[in-house]
Structures are given as structure tokens and as C-alpha cells.
Z-matrix of the N, CA and C atoms (Angstrom, degrees):
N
C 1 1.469
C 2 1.524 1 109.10
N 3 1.581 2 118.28 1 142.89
C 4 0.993 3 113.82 2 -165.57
C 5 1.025 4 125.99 3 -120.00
N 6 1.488 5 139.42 4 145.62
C 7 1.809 6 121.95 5 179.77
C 8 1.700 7 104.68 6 -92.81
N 9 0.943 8 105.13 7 169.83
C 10 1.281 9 120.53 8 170.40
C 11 1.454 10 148.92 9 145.90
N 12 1.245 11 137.58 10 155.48
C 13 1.790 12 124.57 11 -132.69
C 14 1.837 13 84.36 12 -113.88
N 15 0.984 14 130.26 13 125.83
C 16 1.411 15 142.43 14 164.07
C 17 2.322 16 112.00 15 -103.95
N 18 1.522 17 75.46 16 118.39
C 19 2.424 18 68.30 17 168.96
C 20 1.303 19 101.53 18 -130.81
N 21 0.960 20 101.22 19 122.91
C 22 1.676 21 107.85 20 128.68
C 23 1.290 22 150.00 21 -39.07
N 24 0.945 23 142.31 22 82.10
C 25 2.130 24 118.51 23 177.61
C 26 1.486 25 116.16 24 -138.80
N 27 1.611 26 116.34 25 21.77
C 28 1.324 27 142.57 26 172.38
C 29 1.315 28 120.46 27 -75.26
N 30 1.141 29 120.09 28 0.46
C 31 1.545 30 125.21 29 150.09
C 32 1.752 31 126.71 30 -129.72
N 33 1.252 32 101.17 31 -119.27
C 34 1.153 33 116.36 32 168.40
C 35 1.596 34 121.19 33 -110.07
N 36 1.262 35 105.50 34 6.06
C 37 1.673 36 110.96 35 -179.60
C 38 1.341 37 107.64 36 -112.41
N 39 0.980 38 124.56 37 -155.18
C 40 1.499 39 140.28 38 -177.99
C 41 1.306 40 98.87 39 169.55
N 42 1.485 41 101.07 40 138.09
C 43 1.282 42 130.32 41 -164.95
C 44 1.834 43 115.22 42 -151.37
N 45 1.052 44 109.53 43 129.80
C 46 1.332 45 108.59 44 -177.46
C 47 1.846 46 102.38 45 -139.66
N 48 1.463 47 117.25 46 123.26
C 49 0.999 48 106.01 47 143.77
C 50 1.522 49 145.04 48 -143.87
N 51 1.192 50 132.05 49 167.11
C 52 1.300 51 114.83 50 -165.51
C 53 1.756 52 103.62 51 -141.65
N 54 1.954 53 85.10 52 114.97
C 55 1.779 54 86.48 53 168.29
C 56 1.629 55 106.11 54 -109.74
N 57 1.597 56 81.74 55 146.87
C 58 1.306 57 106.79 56 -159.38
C 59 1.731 58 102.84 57 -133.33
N 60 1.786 59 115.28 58 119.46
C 61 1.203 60 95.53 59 -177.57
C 62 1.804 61 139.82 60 61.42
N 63 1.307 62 96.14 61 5.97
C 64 1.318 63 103.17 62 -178.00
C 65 1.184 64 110.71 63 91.35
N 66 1.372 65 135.62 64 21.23
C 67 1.318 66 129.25 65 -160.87
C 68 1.996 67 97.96 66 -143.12
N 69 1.114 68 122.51 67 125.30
C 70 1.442 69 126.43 68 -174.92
C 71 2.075 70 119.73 69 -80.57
N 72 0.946 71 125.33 70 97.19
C 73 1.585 72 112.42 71 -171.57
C 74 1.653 73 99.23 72 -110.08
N 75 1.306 74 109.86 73 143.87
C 76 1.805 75 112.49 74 -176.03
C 77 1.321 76 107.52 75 -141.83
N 78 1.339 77 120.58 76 178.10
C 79 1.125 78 140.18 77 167.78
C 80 1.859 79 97.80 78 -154.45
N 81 1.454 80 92.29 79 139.89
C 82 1.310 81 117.96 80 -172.86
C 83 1.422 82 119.29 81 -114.45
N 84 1.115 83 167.51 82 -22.64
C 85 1.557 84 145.86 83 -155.46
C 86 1.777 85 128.24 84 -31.76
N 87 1.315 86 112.08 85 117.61
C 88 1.018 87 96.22 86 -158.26
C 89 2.319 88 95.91 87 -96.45
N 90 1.231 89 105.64 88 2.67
C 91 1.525 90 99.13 89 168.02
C 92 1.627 91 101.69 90 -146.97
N 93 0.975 92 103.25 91 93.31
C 94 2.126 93 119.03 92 -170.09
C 95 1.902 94 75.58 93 -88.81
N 96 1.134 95 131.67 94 -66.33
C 97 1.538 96 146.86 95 -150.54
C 98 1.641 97 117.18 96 53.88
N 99 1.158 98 120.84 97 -88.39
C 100 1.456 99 100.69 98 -176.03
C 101 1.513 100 108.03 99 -111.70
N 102 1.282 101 119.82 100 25.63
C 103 1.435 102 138.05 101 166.75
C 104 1.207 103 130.27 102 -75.14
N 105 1.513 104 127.14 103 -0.55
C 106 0.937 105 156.88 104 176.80
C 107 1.677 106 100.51 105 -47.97
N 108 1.332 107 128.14 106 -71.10
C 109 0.924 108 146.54 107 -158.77
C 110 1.512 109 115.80 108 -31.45
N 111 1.769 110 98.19 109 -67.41
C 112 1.363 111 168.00 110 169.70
C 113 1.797 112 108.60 111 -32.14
N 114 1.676 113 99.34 112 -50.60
C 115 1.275 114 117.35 113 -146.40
C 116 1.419 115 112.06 114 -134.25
N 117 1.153 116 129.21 115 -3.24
C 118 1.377 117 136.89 116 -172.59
C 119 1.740 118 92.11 117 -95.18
N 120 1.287 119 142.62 118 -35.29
C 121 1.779 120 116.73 119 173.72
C 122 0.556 121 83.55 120 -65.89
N 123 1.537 122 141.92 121 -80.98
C 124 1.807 123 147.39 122 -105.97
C 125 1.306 124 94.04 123 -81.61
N 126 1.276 125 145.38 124 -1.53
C 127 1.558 126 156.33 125 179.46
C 128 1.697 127 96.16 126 -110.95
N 129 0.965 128 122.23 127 -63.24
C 130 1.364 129 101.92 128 -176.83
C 131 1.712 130 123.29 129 -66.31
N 132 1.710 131 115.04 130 -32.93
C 133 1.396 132 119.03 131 -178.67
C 134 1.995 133 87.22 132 -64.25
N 135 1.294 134 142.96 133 -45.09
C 136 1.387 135 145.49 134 -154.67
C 137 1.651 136 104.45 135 -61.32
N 138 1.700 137 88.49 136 -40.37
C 139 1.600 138 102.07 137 -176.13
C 140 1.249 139 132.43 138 -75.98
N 141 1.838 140 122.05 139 -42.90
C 142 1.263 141 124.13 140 105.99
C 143 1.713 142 125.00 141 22.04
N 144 1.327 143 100.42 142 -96.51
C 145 1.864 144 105.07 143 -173.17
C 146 1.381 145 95.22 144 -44.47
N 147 1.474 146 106.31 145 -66.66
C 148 1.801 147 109.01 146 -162.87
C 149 1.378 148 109.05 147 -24.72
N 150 1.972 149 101.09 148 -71.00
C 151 1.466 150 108.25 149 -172.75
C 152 1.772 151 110.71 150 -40.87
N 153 1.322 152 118.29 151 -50.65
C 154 1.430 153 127.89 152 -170.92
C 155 1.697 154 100.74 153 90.98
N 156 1.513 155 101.19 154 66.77
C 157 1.630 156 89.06 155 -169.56
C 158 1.839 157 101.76 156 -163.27
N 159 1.184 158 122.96 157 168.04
C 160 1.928 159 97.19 158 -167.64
C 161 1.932 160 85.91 159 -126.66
N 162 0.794 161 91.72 160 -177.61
C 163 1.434 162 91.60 161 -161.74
C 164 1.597 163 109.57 162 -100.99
N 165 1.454 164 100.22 163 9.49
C 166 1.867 165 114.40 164 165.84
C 167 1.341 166 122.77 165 -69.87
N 168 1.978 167 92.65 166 -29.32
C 169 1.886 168 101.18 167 -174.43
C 170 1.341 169 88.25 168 -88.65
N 171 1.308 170 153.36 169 10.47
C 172 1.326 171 127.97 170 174.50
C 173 2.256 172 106.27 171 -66.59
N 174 1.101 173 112.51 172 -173.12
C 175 0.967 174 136.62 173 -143.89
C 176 1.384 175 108.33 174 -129.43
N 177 1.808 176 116.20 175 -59.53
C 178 0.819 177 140.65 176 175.77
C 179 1.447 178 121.44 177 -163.54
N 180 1.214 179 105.80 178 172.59
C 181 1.774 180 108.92 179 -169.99
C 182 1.689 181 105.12 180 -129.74
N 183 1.568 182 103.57 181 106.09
C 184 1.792 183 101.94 182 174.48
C 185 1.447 184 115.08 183 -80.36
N 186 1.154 185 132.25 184 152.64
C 187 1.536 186 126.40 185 144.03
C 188 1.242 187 104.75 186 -138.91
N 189 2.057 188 105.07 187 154.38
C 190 1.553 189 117.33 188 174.76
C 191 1.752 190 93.60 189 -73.12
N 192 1.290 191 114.68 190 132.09
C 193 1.439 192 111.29 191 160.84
C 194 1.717 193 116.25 192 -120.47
N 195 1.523 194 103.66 193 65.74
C 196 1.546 195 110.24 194 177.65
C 197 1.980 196 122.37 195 83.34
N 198 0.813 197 107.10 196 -178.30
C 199 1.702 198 143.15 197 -38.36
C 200 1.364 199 102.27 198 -33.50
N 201 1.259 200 91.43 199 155.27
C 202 1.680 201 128.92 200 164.97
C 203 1.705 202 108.16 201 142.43
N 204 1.321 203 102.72 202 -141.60
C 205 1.813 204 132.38 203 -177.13
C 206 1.508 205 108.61 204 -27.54
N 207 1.608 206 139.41 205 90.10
C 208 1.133 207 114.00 206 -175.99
C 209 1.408 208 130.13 207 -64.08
N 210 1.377 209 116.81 208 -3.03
C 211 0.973 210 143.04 209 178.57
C 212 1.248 211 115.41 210 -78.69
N 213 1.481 212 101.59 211 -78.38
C 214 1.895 213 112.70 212 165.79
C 215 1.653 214 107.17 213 -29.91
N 216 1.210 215 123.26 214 -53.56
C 217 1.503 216 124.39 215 -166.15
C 218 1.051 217 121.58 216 -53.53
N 219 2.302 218 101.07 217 -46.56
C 220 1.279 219 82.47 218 176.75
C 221 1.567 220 137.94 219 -95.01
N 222 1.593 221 89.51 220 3.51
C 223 2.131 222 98.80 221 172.97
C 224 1.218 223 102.37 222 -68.16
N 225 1.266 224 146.38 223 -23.99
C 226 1.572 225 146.13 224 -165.27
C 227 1.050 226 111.28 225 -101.04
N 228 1.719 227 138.53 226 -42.95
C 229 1.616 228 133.11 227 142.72
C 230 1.496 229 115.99 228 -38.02
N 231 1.075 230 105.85 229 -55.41
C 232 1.898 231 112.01 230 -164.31
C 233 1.594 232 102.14 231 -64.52
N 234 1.779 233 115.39 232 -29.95
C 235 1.576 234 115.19 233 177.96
C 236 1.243 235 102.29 234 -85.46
N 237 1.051 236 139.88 235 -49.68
C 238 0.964 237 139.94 236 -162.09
C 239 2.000 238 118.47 237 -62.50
N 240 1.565 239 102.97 238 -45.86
C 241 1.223 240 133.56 239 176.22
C 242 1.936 241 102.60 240 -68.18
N 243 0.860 242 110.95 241 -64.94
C 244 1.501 243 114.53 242 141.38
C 245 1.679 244 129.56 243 -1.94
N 246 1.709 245 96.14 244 -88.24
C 247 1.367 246 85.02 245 166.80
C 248 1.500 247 137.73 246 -103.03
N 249 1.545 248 94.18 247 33.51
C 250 1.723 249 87.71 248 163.35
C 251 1.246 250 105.04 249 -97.52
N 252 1.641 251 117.57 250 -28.56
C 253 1.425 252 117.26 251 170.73
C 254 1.311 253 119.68 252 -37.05
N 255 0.795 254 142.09 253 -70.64
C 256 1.575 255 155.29 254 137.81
C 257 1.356 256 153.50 255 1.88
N 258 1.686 257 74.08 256 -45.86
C 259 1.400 258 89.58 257 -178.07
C 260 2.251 259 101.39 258 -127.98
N 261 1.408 260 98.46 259 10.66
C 262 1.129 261 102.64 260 166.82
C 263 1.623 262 131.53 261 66.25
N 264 1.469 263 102.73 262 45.22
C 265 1.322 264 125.89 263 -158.97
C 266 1.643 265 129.43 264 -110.73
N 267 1.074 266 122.06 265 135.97
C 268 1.471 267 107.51 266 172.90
C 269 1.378 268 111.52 267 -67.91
N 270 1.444 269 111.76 268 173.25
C 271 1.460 270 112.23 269 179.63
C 272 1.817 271 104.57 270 -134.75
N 273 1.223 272 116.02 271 149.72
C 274 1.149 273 128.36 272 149.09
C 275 1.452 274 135.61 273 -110.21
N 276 1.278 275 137.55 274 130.21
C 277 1.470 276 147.40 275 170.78
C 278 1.044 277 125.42 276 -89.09
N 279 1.837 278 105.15 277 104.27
C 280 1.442 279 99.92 278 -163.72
C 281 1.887 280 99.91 279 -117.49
N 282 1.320 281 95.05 280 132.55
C 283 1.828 282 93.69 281 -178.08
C 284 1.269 283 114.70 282 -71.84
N 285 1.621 284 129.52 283 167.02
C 286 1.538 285 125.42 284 -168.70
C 287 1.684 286 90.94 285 -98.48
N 288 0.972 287 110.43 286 -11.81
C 289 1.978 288 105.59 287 174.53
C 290 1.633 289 92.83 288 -89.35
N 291 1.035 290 141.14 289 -23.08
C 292 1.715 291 121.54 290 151.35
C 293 0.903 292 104.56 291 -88.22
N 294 1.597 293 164.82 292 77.34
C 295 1.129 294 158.80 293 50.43
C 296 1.402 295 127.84 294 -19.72
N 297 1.769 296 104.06 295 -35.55
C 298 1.127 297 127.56 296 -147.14
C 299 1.384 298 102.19 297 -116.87
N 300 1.848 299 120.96 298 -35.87
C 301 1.117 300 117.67 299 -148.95
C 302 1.742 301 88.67 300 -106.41
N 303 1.284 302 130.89 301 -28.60
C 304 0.937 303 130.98 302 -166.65
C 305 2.014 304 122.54 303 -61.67
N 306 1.699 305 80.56 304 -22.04
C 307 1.694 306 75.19 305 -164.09
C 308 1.923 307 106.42 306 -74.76
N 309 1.441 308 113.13 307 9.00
C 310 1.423 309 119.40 308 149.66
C 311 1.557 310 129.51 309 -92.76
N 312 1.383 311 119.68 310 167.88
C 313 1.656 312 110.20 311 -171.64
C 314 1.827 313 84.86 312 -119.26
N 315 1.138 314 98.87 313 -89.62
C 316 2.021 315 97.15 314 -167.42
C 317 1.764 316 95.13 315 -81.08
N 318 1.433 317 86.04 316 176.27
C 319 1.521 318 112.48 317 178.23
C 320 1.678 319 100.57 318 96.89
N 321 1.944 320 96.36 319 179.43
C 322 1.346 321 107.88 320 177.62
C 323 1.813 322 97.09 321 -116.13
N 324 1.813 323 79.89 322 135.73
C 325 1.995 324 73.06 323 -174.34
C 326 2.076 325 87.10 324 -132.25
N 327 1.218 326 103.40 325 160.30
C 328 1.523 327 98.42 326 170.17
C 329 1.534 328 100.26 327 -129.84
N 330 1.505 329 117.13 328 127.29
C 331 1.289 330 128.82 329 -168.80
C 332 1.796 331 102.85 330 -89.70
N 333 1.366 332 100.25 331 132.42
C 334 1.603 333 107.91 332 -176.18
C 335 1.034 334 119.58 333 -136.27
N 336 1.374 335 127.56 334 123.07
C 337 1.254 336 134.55 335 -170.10
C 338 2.177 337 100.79 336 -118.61
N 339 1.226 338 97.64 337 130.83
C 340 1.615 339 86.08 338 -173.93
C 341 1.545 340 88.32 339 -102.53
N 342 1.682 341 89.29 340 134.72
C 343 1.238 342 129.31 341 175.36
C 344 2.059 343 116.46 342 -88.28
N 345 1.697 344 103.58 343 6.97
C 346 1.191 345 107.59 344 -177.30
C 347 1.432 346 120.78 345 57.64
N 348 1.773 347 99.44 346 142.62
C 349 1.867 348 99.40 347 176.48
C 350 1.647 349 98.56 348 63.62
N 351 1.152 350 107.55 349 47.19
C 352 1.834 351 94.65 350 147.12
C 353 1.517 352 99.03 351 85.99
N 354 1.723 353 117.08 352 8.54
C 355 1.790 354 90.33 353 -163.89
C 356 1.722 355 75.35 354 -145.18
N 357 1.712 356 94.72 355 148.43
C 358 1.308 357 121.03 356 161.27
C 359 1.744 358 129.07 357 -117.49
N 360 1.347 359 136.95 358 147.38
C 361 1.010 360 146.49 359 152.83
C 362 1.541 361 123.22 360 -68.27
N 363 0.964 362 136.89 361 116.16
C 364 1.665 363 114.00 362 -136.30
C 365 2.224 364 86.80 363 -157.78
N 366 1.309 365 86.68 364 140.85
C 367 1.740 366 95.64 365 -175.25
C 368 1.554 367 101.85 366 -147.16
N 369 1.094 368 135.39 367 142.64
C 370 1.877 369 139.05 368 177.43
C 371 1.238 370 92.33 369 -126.15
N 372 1.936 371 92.09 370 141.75
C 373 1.717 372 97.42 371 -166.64
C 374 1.743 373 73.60 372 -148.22
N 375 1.186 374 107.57 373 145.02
C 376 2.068 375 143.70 374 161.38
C 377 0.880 376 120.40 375 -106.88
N 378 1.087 377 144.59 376 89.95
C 379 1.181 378 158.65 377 -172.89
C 380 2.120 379 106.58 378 36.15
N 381 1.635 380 91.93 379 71.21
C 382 1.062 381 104.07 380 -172.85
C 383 2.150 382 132.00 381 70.13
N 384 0.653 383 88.72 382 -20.51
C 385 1.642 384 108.33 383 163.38
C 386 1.239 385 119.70 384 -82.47
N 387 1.325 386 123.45 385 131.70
C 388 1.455 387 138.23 386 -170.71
C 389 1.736 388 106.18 387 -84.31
N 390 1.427 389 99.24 388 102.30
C 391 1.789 390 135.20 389 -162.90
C 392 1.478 391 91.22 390 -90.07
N 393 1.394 392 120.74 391 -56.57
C 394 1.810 393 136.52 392 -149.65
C 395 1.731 394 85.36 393 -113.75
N 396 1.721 395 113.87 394 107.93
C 397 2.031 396 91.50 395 156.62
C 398 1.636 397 106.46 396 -59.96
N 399 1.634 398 111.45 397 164.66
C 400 1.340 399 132.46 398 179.43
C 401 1.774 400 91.47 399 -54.01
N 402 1.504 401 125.80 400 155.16
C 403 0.703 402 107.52 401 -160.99
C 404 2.112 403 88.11 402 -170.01
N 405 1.265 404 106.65 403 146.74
C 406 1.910 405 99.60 404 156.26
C 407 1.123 406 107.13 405 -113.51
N 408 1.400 407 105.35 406 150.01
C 409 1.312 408 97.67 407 -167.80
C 410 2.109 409 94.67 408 -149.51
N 411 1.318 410 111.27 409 155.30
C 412 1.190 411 92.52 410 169.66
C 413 1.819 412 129.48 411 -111.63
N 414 0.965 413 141.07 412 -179.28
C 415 1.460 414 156.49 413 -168.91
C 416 1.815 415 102.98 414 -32.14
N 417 1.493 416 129.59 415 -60.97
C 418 1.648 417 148.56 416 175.90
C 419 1.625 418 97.10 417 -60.70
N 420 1.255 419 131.41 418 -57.91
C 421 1.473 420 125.91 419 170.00
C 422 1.274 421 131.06 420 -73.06
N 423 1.576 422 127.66 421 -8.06
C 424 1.323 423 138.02 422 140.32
C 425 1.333 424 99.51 423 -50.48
N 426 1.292 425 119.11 424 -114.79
C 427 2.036 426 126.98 425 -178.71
C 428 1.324 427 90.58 426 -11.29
N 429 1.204 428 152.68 427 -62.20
C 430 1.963 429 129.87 428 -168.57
C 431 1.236 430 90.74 429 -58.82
N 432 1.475 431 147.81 430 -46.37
C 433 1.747 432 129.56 431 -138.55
C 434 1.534 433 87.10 432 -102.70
N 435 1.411 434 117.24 433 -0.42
C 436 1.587 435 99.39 434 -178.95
C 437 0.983 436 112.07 435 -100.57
N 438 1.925 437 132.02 436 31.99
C 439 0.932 438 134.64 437 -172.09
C 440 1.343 439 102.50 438 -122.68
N 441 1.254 440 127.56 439 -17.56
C 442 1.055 441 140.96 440 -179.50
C 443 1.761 442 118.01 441 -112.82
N 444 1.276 443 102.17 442 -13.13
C 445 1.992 444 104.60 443 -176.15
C 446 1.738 445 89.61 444 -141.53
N 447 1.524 446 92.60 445 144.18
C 448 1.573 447 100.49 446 173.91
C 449 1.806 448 93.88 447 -80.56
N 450 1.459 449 107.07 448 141.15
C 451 1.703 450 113.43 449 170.07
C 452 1.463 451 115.89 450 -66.42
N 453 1.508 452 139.24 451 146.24
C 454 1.159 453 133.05 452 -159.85
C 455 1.758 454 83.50 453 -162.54
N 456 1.695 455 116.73 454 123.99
C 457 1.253 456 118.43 455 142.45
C 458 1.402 457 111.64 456 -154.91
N 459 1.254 458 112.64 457 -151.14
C 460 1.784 459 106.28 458 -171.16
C 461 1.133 460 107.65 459 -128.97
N 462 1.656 461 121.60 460 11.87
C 463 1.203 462 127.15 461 151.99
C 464 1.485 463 108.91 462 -152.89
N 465 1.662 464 116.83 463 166.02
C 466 1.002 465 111.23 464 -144.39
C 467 1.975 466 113.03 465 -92.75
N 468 0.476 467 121.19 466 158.43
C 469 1.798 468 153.84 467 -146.93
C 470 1.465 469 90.77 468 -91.68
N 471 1.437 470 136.59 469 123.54
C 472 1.452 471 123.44 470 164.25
C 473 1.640 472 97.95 471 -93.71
N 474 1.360 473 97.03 472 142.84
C 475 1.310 474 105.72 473 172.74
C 476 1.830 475 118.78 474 71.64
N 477 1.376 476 121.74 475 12.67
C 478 1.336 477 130.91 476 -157.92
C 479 1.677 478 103.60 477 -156.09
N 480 0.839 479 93.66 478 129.71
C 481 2.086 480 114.13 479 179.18
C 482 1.227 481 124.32 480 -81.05
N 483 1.640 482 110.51 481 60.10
C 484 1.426 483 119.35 482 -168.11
C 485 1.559 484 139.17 483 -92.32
N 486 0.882 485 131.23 484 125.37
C 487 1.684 486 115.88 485 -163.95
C 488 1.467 487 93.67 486 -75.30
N 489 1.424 488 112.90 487 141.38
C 490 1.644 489 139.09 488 169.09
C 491 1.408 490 102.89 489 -74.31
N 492 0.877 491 110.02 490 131.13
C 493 1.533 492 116.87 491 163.60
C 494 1.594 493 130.47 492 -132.90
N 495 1.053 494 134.06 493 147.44
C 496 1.732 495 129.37 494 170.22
C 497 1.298 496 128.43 495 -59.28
N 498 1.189 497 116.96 496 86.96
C 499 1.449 498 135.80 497 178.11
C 500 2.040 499 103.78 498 -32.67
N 501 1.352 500 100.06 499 -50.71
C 502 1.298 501 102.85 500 -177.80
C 503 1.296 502 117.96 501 -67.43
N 504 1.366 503 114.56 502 -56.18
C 505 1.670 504 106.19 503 -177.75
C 506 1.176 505 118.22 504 -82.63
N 507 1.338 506 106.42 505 14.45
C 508 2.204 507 112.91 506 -177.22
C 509 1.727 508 85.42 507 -84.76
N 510 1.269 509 108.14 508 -46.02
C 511 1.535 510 112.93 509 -178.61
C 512 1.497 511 108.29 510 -61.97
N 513 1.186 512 116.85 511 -44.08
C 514 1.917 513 95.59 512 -179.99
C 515 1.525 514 114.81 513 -92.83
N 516 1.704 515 111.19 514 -1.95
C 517 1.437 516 116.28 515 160.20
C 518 1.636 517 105.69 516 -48.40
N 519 1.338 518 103.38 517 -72.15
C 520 1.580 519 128.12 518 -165.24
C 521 1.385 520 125.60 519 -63.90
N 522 1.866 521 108.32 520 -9.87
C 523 1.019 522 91.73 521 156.99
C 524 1.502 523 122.39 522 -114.18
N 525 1.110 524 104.01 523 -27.70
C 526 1.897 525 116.06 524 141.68
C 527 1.773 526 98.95 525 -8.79
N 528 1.276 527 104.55 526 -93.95
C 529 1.642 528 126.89 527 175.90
C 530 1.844 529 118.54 528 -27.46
N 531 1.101 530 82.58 529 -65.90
C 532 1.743 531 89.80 530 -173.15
C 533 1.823 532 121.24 531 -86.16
N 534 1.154 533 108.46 532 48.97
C 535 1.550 534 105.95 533 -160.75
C 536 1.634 535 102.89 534 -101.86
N 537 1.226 536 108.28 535 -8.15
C 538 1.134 537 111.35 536 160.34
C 539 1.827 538 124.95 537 -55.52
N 540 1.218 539 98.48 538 -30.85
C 541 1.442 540 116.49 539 -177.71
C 542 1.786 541 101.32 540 -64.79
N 543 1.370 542 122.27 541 -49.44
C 544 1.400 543 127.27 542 -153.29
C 545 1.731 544 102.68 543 -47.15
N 546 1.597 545 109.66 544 144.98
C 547 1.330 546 134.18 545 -179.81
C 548 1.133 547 134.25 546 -141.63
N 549 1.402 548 126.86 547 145.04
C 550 1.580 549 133.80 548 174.02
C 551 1.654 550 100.51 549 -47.77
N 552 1.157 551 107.65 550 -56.83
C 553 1.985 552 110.05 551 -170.80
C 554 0.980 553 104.41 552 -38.80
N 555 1.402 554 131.66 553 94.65
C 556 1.857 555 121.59 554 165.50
C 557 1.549 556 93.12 555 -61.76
N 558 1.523 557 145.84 556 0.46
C 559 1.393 558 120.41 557 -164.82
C 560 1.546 559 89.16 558 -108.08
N 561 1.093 560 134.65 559 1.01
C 562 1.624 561 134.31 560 173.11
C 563 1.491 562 90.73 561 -55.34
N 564 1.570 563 137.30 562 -45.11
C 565 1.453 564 149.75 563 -166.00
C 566 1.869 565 97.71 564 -50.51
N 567 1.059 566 133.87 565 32.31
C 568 1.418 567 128.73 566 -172.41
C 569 1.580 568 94.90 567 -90.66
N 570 1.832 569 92.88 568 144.27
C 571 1.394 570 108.84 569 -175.96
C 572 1.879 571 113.30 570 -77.18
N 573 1.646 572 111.11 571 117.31
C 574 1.355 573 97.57 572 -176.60
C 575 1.190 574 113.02 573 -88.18
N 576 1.940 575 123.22 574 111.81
C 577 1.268 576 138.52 575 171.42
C 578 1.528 577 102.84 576 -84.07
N 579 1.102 578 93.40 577 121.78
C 580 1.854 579 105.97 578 168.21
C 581 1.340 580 120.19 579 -83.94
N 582 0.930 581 124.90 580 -26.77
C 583 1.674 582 142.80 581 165.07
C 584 1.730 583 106.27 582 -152.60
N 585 1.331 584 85.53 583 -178.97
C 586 1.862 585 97.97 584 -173.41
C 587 1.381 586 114.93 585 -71.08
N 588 0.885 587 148.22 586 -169.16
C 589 1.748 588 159.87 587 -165.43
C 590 1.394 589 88.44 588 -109.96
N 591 1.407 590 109.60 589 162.02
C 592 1.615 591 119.49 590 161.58
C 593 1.594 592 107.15 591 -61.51
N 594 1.482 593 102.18 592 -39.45
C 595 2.050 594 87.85 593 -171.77
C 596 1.583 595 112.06 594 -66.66
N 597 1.642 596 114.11 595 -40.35
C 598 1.327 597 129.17 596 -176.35
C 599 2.193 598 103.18 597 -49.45
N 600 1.471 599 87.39 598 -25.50
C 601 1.996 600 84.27 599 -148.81
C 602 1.906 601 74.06 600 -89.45
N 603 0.980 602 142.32 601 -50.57
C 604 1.104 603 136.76 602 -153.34
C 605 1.361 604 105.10 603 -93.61
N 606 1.369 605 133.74 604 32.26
C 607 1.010 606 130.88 605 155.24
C 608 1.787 607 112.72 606 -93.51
């Protein structure tokens, strides 16, 4: 059994959690927005006390590294990457479409995060296995993939018939789930950009 500190800061939430001993402790916000910065230690040292535990006995260190917030992604890689440096840790890479996709077991689901203005962040999963690569995609190529994958995000879809799901426990599903993945490389922690930033595209 394993300890270890999992964040979030790839959207608009923030999420931190830390199992400890077999025992699950979190923090949730579901609209932090550009507070991330600000608020991602002072949430993990908080989370920390709760557990009653220092962040030496962890095990390993998860972070979501995208799609979403290019911003969010990279305060939560750079902390995260950070303190395993430091503190001498493996790392795991956990995607924000397993955040999303995990809190199901069988079936085909496609995890969607709207990327606003006509565009989605978009992942296909089979009974948990990545079916669809991560992908942008826009509004006419959504409706084709929803004929073939049930829609799945953690908020709701304009114009699209999506199952809601728990942002938070997709995250301690997925890393529960995927621990097979965990590694010495703190540089495995790379931010996944699906396309360029607005400043990058408008240059």
C-alpha cells in the first residue's frame, strides 16, 4: 500500500490529495481560477497536517499534466516536479481525460473537456484504455465521435449529452489505477499541450 500526494491545477479546480496509510485526505475547489499560483502549497502543507504525515513518507508524487489551463499545467508540473526534486521522489503522469475517464470501469466513453469557441480537448477510452489519442477537435467532429463513444466530462457540454462526472475521485480513481506507470524520471512530468496557446497561435 502506498502513500502519496496527487494535484490537480489543469483547469479551474484544484485538487490535492494525499493517501496516507490507507487512509484518503483531499482538498477540493471546484473554481480556484487564476489562484492556482497563490494556493496550490498552502493546500498541500493544509493537507499534510490533516493527513498527520510529512511529505518524506510519501511514496510518490502524481500530477494532472493537461489538457486544459496552460497556465494551471504549468504551476502544478513545475510544483510538483519541484518537490520530488527535493524531496527525492518518483513521479507519476496523470492525464486530465483520466481524471475524467476513470470514474467508469467497462464501456467506450470519450472524455471532453471544452476548450471554448467551437473547440474541444477530446481523449477515447475502452474499457479504460486509450481507444481515441488526446486530440482538439472542433463542435461537427464531436457529434461524429458521439456516435461511436458515450460523452463523459465534469462539466456540462453546451449543446452535447454528456455524462458528469467527479473530477476529484476520477483523480484518485486514476491514480489508484495507473501506478504501474510511476517513475524515477521527474522529467516524464511534461506538460501535455494539445495545440499552441493563444499567444503561441497569434504570433
Amino acid at each position: 500500500m502506498k502513500n502519496y500526494l496527487a494535484v490537480d491545477t489543469s483547469g479551474k479546480n484544484l485538487t490535492v490529495i494525499i493517501k496516507y496509510k490507507g487512509k484518503k485526505f483531499s482538498f477540493f475547489n471546484a473554481d480556484c481560477g487564476t489562484f492556482h499560483s497563490v494556493k496550490v502549497m498552502p493546500v498541500i502543507e493544509e493537507t499534510v497536517i490533516k493527513a498527520g504525515c510529512s511529505l518524506d513518507e510519501m511514496d510518490f508524487f502524481a500530477c494532472v499534466i493537461g489538457a486544459g489551463s496552460f497556465t494551471g499545467i504549468r504551476i502544478g508540473v513545475s510544483t510538483v516536479k519541484a518537490l520530488a526534486f527535493a524531496y527525492k521522489k518518483k513521479v507519476l503522469p496523470i492525464t486530465s481525460f483520466d481524471t475524467v475517464a476513470y470514474n467508469k470501469d467497462k464501456g467506450k466513453y470519450l472524455a471532453v473537456i471544452d476548450a471554448k469557441h467551437n473547440g474541444y480537448y477530446v481523449c477515447g477510452y475502452t474499457d479504460k484504455k486509450v481507444s481515441y489519442p488526446p486530440s482538439f477537435i472542433n463542435g461537427d467532429e464531436l457529434s461524429k465521435l458521439q456516435s461511436e463513444y458515450s460523452l463523459i466530462s465534469f462539466e456540462k457540454i453546451d449543446g452535447f449529452d454528456a455524462i458528469i462526472t467527479d473530477i476529484e475521485q476520477g483523480l484518485y480513481n486514476a491514480v489508484e489505477e495507473k501506478q504501474g506507470d510511476i517513475t524515477e524520471d521527474i522529467n516524464a512530468l511534461v506538460p501535455l499541450y494539445i495545440r499552441k496557446s493563444q499567444a503561441e497561435e497569434g504570433r
